[in-house]
DSSP file (Angstrom, degrees, kcal/mol; ACC not computed):
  #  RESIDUE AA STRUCTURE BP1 BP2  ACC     N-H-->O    O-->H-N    N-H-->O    O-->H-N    TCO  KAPPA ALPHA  PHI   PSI    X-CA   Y-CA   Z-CA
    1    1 A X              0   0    0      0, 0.0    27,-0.1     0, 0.0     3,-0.1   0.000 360.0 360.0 360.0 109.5   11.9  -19.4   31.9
    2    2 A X        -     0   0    0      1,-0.1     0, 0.0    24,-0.1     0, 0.0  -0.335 360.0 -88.2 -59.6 146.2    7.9  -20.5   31.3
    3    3 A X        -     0   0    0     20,-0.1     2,-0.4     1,-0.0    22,-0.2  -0.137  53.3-145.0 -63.1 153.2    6.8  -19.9   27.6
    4    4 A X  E     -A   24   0A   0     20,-2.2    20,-2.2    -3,-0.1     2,-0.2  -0.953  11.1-144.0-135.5 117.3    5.4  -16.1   27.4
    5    5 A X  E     +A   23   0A   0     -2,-0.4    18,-0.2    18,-0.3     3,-0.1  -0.449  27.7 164.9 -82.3 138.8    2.5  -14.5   25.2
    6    6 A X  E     +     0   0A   0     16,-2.9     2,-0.3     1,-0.6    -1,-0.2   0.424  64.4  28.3-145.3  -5.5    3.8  -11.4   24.4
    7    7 A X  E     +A   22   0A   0     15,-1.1    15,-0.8     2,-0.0    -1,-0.6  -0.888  63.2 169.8-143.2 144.3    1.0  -10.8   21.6
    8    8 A X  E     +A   21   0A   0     -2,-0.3     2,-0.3    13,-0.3    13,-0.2  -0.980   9.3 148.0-143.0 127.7   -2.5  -11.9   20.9
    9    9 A X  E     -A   20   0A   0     11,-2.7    11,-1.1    -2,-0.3     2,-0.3  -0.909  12.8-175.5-160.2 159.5   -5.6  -11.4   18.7
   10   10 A X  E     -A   19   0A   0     -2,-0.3     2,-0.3     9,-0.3     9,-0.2  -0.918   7.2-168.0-148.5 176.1   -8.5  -13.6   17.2
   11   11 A X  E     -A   18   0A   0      7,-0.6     7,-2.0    -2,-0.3     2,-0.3  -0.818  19.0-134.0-155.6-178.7  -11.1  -13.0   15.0
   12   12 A X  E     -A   17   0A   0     -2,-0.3     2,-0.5     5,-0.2     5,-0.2  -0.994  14.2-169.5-146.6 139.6  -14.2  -15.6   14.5
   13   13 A X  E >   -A   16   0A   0      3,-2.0     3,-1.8    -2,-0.3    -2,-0.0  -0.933  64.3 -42.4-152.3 108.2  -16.0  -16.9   10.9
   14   14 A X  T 3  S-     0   0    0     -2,-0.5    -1,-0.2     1,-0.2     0, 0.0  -0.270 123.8 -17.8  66.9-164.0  -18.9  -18.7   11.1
   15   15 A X  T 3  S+     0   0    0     -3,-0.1    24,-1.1    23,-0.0     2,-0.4   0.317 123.8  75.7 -91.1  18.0  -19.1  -21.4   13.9
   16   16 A X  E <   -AB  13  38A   0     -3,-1.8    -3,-2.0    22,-0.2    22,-0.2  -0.981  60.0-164.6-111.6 138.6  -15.0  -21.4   14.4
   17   17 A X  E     -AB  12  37A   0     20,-2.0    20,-1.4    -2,-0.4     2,-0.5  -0.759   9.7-157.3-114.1 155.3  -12.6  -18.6   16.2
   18   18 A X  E     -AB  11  36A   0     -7,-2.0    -7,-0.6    18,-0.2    18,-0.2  -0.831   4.7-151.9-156.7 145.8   -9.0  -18.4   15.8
   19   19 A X  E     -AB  10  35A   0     16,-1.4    16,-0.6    -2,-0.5    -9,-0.3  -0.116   4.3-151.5 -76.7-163.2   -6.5  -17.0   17.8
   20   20 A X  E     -AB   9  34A   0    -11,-1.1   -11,-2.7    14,-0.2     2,-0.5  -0.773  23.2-173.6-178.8  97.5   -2.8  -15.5   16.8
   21   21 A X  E     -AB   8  33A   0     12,-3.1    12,-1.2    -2,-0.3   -13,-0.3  -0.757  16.5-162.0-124.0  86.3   -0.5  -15.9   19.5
   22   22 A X  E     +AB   7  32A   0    -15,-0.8   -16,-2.9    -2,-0.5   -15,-1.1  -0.331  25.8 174.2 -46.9 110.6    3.1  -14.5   19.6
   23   23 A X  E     -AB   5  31A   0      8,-1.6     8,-0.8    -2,-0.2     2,-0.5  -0.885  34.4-136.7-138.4-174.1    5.1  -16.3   22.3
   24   24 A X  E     -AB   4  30A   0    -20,-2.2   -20,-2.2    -2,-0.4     6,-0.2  -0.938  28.9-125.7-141.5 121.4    8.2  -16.2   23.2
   25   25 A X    >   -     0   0    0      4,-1.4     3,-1.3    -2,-0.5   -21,-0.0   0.045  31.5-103.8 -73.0 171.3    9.9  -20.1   23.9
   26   26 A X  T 3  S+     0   0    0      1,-0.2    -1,-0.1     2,-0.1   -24,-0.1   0.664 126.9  55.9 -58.7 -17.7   11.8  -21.1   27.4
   27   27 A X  T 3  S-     0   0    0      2,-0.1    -1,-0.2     0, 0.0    -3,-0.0   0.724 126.9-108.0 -97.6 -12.5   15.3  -20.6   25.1
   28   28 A X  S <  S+     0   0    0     -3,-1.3     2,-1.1     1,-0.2    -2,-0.1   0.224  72.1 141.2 109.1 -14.2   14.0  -17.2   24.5
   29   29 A X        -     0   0    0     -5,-0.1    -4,-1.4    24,-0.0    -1,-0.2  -0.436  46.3-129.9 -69.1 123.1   12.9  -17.5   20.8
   30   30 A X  E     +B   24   0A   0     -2,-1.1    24,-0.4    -6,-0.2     2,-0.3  -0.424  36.4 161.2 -61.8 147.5    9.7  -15.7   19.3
   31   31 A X  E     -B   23   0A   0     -8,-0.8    -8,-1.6    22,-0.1     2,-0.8  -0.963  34.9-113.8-158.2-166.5    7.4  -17.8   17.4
   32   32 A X  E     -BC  22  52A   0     20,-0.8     2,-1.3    -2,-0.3    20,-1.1  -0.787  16.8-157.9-131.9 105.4    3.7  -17.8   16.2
   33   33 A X  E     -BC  21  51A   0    -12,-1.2   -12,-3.1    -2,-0.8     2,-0.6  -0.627   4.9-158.4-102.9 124.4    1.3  -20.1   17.4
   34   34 A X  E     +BC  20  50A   0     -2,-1.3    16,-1.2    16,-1.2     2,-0.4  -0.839  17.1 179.0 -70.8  89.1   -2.1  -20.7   15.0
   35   35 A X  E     -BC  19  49A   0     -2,-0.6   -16,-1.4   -16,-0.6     2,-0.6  -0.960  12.6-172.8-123.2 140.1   -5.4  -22.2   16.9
   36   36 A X  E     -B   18   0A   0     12,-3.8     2,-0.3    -2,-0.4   -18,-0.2  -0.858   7.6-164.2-112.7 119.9   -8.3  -22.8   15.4
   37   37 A X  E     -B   17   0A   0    -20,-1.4   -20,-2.0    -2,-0.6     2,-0.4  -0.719   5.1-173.7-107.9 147.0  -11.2  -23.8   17.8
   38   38 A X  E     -BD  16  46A   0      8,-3.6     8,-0.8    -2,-0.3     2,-0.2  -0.958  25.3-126.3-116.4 127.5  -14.8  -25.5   16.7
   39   39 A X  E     + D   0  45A   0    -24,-1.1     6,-0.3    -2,-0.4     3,-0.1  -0.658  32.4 166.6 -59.9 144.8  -17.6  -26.2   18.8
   40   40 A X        +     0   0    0      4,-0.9    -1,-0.2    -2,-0.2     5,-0.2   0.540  68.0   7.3-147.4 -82.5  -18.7  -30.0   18.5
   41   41 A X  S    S-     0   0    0      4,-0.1    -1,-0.1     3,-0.0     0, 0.0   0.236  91.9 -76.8-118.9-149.3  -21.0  -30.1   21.4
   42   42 A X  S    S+     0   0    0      1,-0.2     2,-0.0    -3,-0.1    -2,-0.0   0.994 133.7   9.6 -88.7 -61.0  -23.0  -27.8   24.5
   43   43 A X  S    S+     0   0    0     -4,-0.1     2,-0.5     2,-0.0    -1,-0.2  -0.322 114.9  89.6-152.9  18.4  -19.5  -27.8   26.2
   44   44 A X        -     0   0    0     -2,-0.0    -4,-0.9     2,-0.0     2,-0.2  -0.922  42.2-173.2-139.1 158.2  -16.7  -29.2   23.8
   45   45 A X  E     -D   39   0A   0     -2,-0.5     2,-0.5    -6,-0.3    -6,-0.3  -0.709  18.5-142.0-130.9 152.7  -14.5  -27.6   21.2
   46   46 A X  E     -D   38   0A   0     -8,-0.8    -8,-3.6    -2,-0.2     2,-0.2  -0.990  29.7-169.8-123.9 116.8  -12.1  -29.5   18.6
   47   47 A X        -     0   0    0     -2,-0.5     2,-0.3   -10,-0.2   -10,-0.1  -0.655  11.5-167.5-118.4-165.4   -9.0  -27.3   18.4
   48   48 A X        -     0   0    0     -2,-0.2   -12,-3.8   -12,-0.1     2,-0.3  -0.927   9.9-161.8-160.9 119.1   -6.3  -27.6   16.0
   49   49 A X  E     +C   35   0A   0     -2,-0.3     2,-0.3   -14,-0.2   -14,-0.2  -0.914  15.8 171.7-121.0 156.2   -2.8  -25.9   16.2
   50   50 A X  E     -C   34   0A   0    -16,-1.2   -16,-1.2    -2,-0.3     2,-0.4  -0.940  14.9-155.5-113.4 151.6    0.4  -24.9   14.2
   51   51 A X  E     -C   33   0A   0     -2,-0.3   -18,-0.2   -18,-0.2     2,-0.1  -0.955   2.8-151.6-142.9 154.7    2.9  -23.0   15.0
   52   52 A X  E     -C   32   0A   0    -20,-1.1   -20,-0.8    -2,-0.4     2,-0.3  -0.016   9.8-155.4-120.4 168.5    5.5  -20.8   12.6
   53   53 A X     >  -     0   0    0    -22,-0.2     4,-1.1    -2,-0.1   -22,-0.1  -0.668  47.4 -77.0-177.2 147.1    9.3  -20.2   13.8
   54   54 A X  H  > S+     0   0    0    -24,-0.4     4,-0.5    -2,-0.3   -23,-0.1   0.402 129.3  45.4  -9.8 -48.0   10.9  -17.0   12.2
   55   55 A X  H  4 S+     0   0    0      1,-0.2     4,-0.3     2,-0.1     3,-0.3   0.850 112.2  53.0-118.9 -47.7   11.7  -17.6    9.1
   56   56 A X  H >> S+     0   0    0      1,-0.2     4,-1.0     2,-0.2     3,-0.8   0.753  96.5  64.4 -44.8 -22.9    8.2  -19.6    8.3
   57   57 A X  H >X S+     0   0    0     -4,-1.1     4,-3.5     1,-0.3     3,-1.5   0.997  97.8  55.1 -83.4 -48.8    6.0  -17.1    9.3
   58   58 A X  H 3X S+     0   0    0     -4,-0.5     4,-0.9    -3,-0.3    -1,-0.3   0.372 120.6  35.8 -37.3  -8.8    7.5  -14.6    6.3
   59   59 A X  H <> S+     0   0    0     -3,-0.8     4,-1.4    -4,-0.3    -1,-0.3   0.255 112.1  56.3-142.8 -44.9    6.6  -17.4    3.9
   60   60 A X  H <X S+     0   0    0     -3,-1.5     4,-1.0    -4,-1.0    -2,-0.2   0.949 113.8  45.2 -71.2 -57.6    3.5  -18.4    5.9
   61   61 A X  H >X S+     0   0    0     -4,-3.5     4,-2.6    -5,-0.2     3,-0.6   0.867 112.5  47.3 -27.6 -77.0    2.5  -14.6    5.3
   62   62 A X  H 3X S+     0   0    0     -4,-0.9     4,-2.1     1,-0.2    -2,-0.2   0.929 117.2  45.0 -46.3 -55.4    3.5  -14.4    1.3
   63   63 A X  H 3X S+     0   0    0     -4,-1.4     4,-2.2     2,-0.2    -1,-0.2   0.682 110.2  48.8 -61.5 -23.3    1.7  -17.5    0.6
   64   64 A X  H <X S+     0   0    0     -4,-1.0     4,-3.5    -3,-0.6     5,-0.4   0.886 117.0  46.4 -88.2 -60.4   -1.6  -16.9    2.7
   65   65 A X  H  X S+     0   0    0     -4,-2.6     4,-2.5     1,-0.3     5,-0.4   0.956 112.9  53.2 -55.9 -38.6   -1.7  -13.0    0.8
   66   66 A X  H  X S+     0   0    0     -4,-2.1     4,-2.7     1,-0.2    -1,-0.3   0.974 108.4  43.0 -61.3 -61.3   -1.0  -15.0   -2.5
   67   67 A X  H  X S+     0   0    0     -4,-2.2     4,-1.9     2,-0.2    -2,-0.2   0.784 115.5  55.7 -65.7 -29.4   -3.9  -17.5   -2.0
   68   68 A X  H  X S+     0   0    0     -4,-3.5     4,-2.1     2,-0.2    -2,-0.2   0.972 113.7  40.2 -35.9 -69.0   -6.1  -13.9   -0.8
   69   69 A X  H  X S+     0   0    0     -4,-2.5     4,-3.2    -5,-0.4     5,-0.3   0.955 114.9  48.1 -48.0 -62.0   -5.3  -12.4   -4.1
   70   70 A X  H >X S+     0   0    0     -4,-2.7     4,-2.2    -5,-0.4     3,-0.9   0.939 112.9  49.0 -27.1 -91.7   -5.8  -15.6   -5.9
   71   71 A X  H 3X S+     0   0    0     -4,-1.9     4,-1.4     1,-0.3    -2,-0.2   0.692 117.9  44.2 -20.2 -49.0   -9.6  -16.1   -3.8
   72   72 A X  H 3X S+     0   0    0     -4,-2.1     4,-2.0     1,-0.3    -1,-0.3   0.882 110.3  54.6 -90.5 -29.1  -10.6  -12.0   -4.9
   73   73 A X  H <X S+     0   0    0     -4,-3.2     4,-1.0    -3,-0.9    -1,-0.3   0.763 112.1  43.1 -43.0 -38.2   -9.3  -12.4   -8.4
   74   74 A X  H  X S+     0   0    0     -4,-2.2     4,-2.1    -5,-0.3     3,-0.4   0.933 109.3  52.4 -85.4 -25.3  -11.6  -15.4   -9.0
   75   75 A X  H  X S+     0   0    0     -4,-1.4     4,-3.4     1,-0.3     5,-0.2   0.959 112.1  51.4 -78.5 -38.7  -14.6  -14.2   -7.4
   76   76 A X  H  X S+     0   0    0     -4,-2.0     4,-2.0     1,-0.2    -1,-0.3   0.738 109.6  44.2 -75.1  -9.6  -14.3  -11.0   -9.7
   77   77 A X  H  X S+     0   0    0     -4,-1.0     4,-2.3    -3,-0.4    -1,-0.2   0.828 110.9  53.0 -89.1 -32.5  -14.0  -12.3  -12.6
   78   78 A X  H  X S+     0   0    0     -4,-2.1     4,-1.0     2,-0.2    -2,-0.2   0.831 106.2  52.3 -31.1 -52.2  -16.5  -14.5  -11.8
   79   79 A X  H  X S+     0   0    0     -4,-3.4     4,-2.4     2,-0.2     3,-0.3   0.918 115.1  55.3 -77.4 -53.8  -19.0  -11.1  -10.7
   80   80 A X  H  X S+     0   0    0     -4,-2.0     4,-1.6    -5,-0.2     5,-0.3   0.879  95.8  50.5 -26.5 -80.5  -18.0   -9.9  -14.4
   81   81 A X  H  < S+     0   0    0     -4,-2.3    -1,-0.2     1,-0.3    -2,-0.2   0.677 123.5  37.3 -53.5 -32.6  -18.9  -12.5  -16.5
   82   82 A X  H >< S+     0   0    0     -4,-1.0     3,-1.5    -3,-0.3    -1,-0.3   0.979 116.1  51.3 -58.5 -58.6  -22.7  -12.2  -14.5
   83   83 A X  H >X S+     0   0    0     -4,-2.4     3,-3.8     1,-0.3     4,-1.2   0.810 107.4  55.0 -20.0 -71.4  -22.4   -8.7  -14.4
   84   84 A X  T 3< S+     0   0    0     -4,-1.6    -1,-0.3     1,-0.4    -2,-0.2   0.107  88.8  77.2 -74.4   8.7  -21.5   -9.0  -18.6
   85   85 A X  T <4 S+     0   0    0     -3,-1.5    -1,-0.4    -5,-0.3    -2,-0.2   0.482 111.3  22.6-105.4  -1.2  -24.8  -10.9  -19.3
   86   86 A X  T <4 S+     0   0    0     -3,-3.8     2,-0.3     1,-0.1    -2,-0.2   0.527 137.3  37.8-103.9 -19.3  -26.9   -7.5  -19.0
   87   87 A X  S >< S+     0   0    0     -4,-1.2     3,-2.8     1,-0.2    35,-0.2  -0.683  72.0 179.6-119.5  65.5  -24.0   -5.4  -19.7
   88   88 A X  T 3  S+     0   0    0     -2,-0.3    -1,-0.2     1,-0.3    32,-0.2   0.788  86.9  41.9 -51.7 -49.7  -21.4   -6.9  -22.6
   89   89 A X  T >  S+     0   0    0     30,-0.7     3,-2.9    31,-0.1    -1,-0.3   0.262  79.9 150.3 -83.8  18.3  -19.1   -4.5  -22.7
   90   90 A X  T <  S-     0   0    0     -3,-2.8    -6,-0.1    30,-0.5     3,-0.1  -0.157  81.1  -0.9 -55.2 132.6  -19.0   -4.0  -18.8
   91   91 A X  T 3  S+     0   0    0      1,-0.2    -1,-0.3   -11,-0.0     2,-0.1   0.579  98.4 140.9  41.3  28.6  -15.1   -2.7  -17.9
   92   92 A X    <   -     0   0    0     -3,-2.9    -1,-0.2     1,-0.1     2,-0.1  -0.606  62.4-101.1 -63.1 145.4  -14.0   -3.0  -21.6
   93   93 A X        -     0   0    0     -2,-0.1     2,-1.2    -3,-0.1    -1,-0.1  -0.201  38.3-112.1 -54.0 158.5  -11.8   -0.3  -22.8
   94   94 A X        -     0   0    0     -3,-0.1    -1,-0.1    -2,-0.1     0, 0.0  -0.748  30.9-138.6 -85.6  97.3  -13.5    2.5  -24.9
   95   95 A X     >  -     0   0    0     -2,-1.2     4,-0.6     1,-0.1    -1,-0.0  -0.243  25.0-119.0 -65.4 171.3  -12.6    2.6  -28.5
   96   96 A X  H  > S+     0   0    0      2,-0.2     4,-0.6     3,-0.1    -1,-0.1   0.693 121.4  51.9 -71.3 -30.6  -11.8    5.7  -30.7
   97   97 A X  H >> S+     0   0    0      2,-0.2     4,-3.0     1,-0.2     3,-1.2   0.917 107.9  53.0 -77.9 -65.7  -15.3    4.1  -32.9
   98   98 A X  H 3> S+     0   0    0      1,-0.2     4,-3.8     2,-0.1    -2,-0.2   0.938 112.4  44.6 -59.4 -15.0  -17.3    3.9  -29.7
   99   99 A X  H 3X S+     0   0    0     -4,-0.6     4,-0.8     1,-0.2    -1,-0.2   0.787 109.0  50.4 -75.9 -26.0  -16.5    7.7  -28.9
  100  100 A X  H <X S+     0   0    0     -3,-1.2     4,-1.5    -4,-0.6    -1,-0.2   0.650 114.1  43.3-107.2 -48.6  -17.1    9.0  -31.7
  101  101 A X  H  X S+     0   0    0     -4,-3.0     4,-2.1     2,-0.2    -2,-0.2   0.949 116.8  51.2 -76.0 -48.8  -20.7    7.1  -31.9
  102  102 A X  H  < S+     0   0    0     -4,-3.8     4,-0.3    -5,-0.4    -2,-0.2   0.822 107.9  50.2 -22.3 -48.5  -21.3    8.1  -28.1
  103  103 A X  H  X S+     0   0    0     -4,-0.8     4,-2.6     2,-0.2     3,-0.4   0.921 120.6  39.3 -85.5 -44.4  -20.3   12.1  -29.0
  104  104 A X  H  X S+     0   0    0     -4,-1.5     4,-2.2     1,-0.2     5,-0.3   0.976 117.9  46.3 -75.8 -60.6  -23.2   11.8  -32.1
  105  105 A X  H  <>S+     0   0    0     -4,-2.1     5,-1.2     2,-0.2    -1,-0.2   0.526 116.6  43.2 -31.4 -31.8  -25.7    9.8  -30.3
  106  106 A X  H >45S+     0   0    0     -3,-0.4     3,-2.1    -4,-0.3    -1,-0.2   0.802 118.1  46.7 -86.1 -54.0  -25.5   12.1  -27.0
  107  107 A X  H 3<5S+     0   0    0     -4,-2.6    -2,-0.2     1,-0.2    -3,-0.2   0.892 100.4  64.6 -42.5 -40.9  -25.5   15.1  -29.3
  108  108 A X  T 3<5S-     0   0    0     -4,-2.2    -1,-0.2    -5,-0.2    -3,-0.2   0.702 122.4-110.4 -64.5 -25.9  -28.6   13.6  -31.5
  109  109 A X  T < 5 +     0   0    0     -3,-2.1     2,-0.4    -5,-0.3    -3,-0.2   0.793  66.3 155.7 103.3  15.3  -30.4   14.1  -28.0
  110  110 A X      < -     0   0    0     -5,-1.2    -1,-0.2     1,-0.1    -2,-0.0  -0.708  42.8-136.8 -77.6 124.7  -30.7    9.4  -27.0
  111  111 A X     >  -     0   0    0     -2,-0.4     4,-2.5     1,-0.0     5,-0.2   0.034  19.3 -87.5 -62.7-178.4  -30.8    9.8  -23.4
  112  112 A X  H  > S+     0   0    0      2,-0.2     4,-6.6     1,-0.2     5,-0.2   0.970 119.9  61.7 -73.1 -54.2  -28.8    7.3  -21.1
  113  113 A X  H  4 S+     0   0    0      1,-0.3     4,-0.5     2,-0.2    -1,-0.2   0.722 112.9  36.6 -51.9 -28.0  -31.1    4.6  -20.7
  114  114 A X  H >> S+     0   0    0      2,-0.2     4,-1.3    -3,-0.2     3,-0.7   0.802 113.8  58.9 -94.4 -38.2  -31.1    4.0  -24.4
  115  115 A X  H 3X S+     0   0    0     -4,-2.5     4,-2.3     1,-0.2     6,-0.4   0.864 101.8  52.6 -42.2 -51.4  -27.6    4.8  -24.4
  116  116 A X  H 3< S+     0   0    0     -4,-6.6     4,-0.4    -5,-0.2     5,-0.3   0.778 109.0  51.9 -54.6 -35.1  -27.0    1.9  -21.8
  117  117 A X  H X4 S+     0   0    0     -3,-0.7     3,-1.0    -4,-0.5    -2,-0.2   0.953 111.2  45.2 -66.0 -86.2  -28.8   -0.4  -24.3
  118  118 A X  H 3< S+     0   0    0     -4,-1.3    -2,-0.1     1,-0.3    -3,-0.1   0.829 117.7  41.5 -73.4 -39.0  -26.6    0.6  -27.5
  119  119 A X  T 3< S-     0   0    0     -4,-2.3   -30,-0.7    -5,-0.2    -1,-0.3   0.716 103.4-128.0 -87.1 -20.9  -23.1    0.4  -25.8
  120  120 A X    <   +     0   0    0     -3,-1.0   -30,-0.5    -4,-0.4     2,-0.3   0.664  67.1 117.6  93.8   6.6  -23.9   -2.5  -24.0
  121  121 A X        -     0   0    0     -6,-0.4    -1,-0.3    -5,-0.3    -2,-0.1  -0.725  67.2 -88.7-113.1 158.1  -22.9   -0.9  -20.9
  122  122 A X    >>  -     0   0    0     -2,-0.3     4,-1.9   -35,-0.2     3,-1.4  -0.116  41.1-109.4 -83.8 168.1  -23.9    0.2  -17.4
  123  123 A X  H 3> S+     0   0    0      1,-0.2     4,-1.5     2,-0.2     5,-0.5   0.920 118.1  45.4 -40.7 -54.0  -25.4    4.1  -16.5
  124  124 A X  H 34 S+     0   0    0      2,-0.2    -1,-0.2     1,-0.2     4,-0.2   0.627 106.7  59.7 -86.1  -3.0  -22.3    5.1  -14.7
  125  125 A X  H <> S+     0   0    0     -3,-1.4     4,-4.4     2,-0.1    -1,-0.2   0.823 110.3  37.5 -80.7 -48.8  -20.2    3.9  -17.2
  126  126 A X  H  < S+     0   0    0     -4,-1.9    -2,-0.2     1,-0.2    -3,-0.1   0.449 119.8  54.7 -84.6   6.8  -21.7    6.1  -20.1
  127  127 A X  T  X S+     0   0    0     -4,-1.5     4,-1.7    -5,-0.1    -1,-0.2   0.536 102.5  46.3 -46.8 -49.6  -21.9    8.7  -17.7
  128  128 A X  H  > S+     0   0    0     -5,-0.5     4,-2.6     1,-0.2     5,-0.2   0.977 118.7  45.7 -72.8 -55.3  -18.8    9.0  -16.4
  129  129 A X  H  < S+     0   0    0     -4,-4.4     4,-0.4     1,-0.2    -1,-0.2   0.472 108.5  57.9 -81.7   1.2  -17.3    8.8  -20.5
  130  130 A X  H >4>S+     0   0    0     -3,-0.2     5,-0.9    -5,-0.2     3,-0.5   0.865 113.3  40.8 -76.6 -51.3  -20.1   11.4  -21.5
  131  131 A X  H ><5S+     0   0    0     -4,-1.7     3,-1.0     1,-0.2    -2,-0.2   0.853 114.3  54.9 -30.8 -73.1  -18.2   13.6  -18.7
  132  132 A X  T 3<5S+     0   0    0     -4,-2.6    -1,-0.2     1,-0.3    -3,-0.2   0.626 108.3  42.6  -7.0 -64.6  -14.9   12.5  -19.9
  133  133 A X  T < 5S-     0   0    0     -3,-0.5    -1,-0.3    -4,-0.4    -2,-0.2   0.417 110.6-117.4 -94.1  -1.4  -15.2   13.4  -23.1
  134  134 A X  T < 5 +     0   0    0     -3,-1.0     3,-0.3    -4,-0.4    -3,-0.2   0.823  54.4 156.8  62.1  46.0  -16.8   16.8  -22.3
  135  135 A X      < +     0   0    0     -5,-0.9     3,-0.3     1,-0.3    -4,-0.1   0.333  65.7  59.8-101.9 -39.8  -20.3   16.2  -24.2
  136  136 A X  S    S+     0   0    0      1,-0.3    -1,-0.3     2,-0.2    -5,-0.1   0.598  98.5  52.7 -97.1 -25.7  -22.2   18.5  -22.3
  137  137 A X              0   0    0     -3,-0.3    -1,-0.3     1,-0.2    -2,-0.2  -0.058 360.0 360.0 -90.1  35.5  -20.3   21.5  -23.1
  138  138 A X              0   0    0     -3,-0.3    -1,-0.2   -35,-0.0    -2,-0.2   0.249 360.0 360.0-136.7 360.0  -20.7   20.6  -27.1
């Protein structure tokens, strides 16, 4: 029995594609073959394969989603800390003190834009907790 593709997909980033090719071995085993191809020249490519057996690919999987997680965690903490040089308290919890200064400061008639200013925080934040706290009916 000749080796058999029995699933296939690729996707492309930037000047490399790579495929995802289930096939299925002469002995009858499934396995997962990895290529990544580059362009080098007008008519050459540099490829580059792996390929995963059963019990790696579960493994292959966790680890890849682990290094994902990893990748979006840094980049957002990252987008904070910029974020948190116009906005300090940007995604802090809300004390019982700030609520309390919010509910007298919205009542006193300070609009949002000065509101944004005191709390250190963005428009839709001190919106959303004017809401929240039910401000408008007071």
């Amino acid at each position: 029995m000749k080796e058999k593709k029995t699933f296939s997909t690729h996707f492309q980033s930037e000047n490399r594609t790579y495929f995802l090719d289930v096939k299925t071995s002469r002995e009858g085993i499934q396995y997962l073959q990895i290529s990544e191809s580059k362009r080098i020249g007008k008519n050459e490519f540099e490829r580059y394969q792996i390929i995963l057996f059963d019990k790696a690919i579960e493994k292959f999987a966790d680890k890849i989603n682990e290094i994902a997680k990893e990748i979006r965690s840094n980049k957002k903490s990252y987008a904070v800390k910029e974020k948190r040089k116009t906005h300090r308290n940007l995604y802090k919890p809300w004390t019982k003190e700030d609520d309390n200064r919010l509910e007298l400061l919205y009542c006193e008639g300070k609009g949002i834009t000065k509101l944004t200013k005191i709390f250190g925080r963005n428009e839709g934040a001190i919106r959303s907790r004017i809401k929240k706290l039910e401000l408008k009916e007071k």
